[in-house]
N, C-alpha and C positions, 0 to 999 in steps of 0.2 A: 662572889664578893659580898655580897649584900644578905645573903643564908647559911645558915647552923647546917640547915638539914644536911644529911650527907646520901651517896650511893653507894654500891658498892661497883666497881669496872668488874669486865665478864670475867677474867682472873680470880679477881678475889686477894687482890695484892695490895689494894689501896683504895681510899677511900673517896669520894669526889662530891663537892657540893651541887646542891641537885641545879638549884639555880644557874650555874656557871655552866651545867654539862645539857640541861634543855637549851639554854641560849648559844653555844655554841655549834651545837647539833641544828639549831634551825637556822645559824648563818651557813653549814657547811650545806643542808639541804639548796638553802638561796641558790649556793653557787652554781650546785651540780644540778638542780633540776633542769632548767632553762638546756643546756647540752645534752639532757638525759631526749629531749624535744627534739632533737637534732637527728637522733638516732632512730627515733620513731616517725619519721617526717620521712627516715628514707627506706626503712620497714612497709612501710605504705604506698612507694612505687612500684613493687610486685619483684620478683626473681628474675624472671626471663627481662621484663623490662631492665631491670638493673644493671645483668650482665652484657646487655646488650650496650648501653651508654658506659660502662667504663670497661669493653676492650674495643669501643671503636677509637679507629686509626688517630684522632684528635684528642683523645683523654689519653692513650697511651704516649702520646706527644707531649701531653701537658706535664704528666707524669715526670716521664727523662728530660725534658727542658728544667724540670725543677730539681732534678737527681745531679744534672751537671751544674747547675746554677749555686747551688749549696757546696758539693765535692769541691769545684775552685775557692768560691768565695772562703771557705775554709781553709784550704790548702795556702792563699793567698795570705791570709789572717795572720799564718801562723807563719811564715816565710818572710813578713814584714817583722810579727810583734817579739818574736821570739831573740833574734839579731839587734831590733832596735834597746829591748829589755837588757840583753846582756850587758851592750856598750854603756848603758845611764848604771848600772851595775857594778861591771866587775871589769871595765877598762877604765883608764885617767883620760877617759872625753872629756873637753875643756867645757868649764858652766854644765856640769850634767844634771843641777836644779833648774837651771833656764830649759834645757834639752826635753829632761822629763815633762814637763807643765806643757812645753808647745807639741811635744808627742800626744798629747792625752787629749790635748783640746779636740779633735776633731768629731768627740764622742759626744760634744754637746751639739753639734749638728744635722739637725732629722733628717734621715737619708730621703727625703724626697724634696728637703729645699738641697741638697748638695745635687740631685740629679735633675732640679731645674736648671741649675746652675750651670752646668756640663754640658746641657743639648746649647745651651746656650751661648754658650763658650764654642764649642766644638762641633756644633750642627752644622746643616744645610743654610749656609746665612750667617752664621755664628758670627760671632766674636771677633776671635782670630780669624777664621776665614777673609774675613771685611782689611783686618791689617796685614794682612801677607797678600791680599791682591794686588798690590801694585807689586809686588815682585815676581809677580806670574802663575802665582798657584791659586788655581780656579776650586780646586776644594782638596778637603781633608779625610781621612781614614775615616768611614761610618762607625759613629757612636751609637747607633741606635745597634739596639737587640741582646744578644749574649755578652759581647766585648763589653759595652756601657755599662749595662747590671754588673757587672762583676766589678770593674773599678768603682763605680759609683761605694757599691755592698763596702766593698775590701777597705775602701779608704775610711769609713763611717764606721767601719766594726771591731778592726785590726786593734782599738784599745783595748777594745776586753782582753784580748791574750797578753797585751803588753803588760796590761796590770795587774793580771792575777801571775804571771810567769816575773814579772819583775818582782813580787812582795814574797816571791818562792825563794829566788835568786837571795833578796835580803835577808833572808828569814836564815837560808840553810849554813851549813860549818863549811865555808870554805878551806879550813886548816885541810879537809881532807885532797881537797884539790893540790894542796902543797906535799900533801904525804905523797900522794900518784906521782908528783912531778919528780921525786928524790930519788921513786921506783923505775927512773927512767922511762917513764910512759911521754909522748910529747902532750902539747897542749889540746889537739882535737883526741887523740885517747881519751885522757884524762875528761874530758869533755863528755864522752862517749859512754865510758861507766861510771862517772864520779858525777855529775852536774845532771843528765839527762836522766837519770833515774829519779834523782830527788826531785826536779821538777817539773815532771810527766802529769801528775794528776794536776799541776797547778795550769800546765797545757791545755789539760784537754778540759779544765773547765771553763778555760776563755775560749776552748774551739765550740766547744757547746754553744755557749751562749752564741756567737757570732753564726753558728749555722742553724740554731733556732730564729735567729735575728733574720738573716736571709731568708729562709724558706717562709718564715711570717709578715715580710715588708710586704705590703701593696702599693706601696707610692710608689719606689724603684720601678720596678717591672712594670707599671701601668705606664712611667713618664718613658723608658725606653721598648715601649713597645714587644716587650718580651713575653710572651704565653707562660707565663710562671703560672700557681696552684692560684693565688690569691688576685690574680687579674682578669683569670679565665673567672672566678668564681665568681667576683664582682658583676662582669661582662654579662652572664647569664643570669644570674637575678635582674638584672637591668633587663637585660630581654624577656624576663618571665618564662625562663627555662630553671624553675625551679627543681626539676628532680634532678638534673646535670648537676646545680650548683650542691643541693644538699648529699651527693652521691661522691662529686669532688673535693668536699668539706672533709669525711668521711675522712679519705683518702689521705688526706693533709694531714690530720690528727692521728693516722694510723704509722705517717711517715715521721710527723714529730716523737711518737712514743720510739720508734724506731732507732732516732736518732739519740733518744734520753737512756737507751738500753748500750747501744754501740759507745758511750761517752762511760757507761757505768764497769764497761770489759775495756775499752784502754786504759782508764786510768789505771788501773790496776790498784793494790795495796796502798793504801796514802802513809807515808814514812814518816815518823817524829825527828826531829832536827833537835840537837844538843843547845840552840840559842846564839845560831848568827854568828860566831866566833869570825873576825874576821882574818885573813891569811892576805897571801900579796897579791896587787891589784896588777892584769894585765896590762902591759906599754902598748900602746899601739903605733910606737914610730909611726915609720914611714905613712900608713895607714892611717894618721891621725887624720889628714886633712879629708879623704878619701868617706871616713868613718862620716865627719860633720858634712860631709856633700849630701849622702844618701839622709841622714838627718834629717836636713833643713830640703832634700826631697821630696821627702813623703809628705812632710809637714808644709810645705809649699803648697804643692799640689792639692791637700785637702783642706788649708784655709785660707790661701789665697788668692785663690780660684772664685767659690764661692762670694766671699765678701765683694771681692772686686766687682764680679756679676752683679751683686746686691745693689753696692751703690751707682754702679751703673743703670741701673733697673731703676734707682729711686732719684737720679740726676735727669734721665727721661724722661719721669713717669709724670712730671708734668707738666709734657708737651703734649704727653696722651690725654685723647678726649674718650670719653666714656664714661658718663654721669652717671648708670647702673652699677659698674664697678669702681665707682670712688670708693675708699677706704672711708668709712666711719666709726668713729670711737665705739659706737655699740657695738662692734664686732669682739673687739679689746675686753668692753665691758662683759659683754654674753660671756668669753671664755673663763673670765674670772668668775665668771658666776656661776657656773654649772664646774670650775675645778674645785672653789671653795667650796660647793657642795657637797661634790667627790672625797674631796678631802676630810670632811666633818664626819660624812655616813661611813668612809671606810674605818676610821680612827674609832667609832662609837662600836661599829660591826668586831672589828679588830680587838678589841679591849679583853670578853670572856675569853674569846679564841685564846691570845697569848695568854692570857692569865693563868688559864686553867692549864697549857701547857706549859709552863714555866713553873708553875708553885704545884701542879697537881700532875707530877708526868705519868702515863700509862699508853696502854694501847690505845686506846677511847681517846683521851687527845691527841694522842699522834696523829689519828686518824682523821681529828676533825683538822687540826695542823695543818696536814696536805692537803685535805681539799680545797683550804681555800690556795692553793697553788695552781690546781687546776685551770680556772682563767686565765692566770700567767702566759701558761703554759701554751694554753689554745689562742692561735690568730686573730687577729682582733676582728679581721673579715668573716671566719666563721663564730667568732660569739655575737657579733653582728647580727651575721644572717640566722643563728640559734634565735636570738633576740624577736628576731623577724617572725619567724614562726608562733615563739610562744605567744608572743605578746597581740598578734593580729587572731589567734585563734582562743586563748584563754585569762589573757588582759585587756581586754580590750579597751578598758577606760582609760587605760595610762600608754596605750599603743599610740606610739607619737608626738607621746608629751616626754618636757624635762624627766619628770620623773622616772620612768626609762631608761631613759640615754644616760641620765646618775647611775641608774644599777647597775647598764654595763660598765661602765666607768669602774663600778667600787668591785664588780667581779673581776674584772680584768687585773685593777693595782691593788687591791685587799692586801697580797703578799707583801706590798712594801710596809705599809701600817703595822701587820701582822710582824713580820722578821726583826721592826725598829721597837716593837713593844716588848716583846719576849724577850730580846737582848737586854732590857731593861727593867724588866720584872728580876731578871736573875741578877741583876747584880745589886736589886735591894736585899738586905739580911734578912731574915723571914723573923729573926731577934726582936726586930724594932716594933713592925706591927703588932706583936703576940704582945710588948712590954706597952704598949696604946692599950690591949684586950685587959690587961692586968687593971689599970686605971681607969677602967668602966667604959673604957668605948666599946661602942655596935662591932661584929667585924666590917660593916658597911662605914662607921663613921672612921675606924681607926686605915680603912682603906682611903678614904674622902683625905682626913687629916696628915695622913706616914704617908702611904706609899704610893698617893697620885702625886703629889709634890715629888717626890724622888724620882719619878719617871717621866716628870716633864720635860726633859729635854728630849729623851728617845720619843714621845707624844709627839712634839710638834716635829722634831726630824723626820719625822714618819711622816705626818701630815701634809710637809712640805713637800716632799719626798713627790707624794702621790697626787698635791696641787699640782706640779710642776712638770708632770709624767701626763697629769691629763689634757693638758694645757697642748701639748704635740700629737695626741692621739688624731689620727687623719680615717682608715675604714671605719671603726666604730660610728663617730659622728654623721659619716657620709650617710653610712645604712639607718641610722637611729635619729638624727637630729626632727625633731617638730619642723612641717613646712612655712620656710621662713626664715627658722632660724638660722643668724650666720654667726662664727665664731671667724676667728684670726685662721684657723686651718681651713676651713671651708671656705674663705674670702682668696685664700694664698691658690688653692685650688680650681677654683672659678675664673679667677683671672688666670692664672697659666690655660686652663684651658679654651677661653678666648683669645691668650694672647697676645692679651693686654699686660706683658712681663712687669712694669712700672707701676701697675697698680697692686702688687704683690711685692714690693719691696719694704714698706713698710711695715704692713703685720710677720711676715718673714725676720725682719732685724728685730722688732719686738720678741718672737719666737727663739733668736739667735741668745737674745738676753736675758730670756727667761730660762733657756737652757745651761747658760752658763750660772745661775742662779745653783741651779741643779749642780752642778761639779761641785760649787762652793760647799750645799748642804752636805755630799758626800765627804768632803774633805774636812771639813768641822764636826760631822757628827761621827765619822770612822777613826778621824786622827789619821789618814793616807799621809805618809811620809816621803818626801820628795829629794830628802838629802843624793 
């Protein structure tokens, strides 16, 4: 942005400023090095030893408790979002603007304040338990373990499908569903080859997500007791069984690529849609009332469950005594202050990244592109514990401090910065800055003057984006945070696990609102349409 000089990328196709492509290249080194530690951390507990800790009888436990933990929570995802999608879609469900928006909300939710909410509701003691005793039922179906995780996962995740398969649904030619019907096909036919093809890859990139979502929560499975990848791993760094955790880290990221490859053979061929034409909307008679049952269902169950819990937690909470775990606004304050940190270094790190892949495409950005997706990608518990390693062995001045806990931070959400800049580099004219270059600007000043103003709004969406994303971040903090410090997640944390649930009601509903901030920036910086 700021240099003439050019390069040439290893092709020989195009030309790249040198500036844009060393800065780029040392954000994508940031990302990957620290993981590169991860790999070499488990190089260094020997062979025999290695094989010996991942096929004993409790790693390969951990394993398939995580193999089935994903396969439902997916399967679940897509059984909820796919039916709920259709009916706000392409049936006359009454209010289907109301229906959509209370469908979707549950996604502002961190699956580990919805699964405090649950044992608590539905535990040993619970909730309900307490108001059906006087009718004679001394207790209720165990929530703890596989059952719990799985509703907990499926209720918190089930949006992604609904939303990328609903915007499929809008997107495609329904006339062809009317030509099927004319060819005497019925309606699940026509369903079958006409609707299911064209919105397969929009499937399987909300099952994706939703089983990357599951196999990388640690809150879920720690609060129901479930041996998942990310609870075992916690557990054992906590014990200082670091070659188990760094071995089962491994493991984790070998199963997420796995899962990024299985998503890349279902989707199959991604199909162009002729532009939405719309055809006739199915009736759903008899079915109408039946259709808003299951609705206001799902939608029950994953928001007002929760809140209820909430404000019950904060109608108690103070009766509860427990002068360590009061709530104080520094906690509030810390988390804004390490997200808007987040926020700033990833937007500044983000800036060459998109630039140079936006206005200078090639291999070489591509390349730098994706890594910084890497983080994304990887658990928050094992960039965490990568974190762990580098920083106690070849950081050590900043092992412990903010400074730190920022990086993992901006390695982890970089891609949101990154995805909301590039969208917005490209739809400046590349016209306007060259016609600034004609009338004597720098390309640095005609950047400063054109075409940072044009991309301020994808800027601060992006910023928000990843203020608001770090604001919920729960393993990263646990394993990284300076001793002492507490944020709103770490305070929500502490007190569940004293059990002090009232003193976690308040940074919790703070959390609930800051999340729902989150849906707004999506919805104003995307234009998601809710008709």
């Amino acid at each position: 942005m700021a240099t003439e000089q050019q390069t040439k990328t290893g092709d020989g196709e195009d030309q790249q400023p040198l500036g844009l492509t060393v800065a780029s290249a040392a954000v994508a080194a940031a990302v990957i090095v620290p993981l590169l530690w991860l790999v070499k951390s488990a190089l260094d507990v020997g062979f025999s030893e290695a094989v010996a800790l991942v096929t004993r009888p409790t790693t390969v436990e951990v394993f398939l408790n995580s193999t089935v933990l994903v396969v439902l929570v997916t399967a679940a995802c897509v059984a909820l979002g796919v039916p709920l999608a259709y009916l706000t879609v392409r049936t006359d469900l009454p209010f289907k603007r109301f229906w959509t928006i209370i469908i979707a909300l549950p996604l502002v939710i961190p699956s580990y304040i919805g699964a405090f909410a649950f044992v608590s509701a539905f535990g040993p003691r619970g909730v309900f338990q307490r108001l059906l005793e006087p009718l004679g039922v001394e207790s209720l179906p165990e929530i703890y373990g596989l059952p719990g995780a799985v509703l907990v996962l499926t209720l918190y995740t089930y949006p992604y499908v609904f939303i990328t398969t609903r915007a499929a649904l809008k997107s495609m030619d329904t006339t062809l569903i009317d030509a099927a019907r004319t060819l005497n096909h019925t309606r699940w036919e026509a369903f079958k080859r006409v609707t299911i093809p064209q919105i397969r890859p929009a499937v399987a990139a909300g099952a994706l997500l939703a089983a990357l979502y599951a196999l990388s929560d640690f809150g879920t499975p720690a609060i129901m007791k479930f041996d998942a990848f990310t609870r075992v791993i916690y557990v054992e760094f906590g014990s200082f069984g670091r070659d188990t955790a760094t071995l089962l880290s491994l493991q984790l990221v070998a199963v997420t690529l796995l899962i990024l490859t299985l998503e890349s053979q279902i989707r199959g061929d991604e199909r162009t849609t002729t532009g939405g034409r719309s055809g006739s909307v199915m009736r759903l008679g008899r079915w109408k009332y039946p259709a808003i049952g299951f609705a206001a269902l799902v939608a029950a169950v994953a928001l007002v469950v929760p809140l209820g819990i909430l404000l019950t937690w904060f109608a108690e909470g103070v009766a509860e005594t427990s002068q360590s775990l009061a709530f104080q606004p520094e906690y509030a304050f810390n988390s804004v202050l390490v997200a808007a940190a987040t926020a700033g270094a990833a937007t500044v790190a983000g800036l060459p990244v998109a630039y140079l892949a936006a206005r200078h495409p090639s291999r070489v950005s591509s390349v730098f592109e994706r890594s910084t997706y890497v983080g994304y990608a990887v658990p928050g518990v094992v960039l965490g514990l990568a974190l762990v390693f580098f920083g106690s062995s070849y950081a050590t001045p900043i092992y412990q401090t903010l400074y730190l806990l920022v990086f993992a931070y901006v390695i982890r959400f970089l891609p949101q910065a990154v995805g909301s800049l590039r969208a917005s580099f490209l739809r400046v004219d590349p016209a306007l800055p060259e016609a600034a270059r004609t009338l004597g600007e720098t390309p640095s000043g005609a950047f400063r003057h054109v075409t940072l103003p044009l991309v301020a709004p994808g800027l601060f969406g992006g910023a928000a984006l990843v203020f608001l994303t770090t604001m919920k971040e729960l393993p990263a903090t646990l394993l990284l945070r300076p001793a002492g410090f507490k944020t709103l997640v770490t305070h929500i944390w502490t007190a569940y696990a004293a059990g002090y649930f009232g003193q976690a009601a308040v940074p919790a509903l703070i959390l609930l609102f800051v999340s729902g901030l989150s849906m707004l920036v999506i919805i104003t910086q995307e234009g998601y349409d809710v008709k």
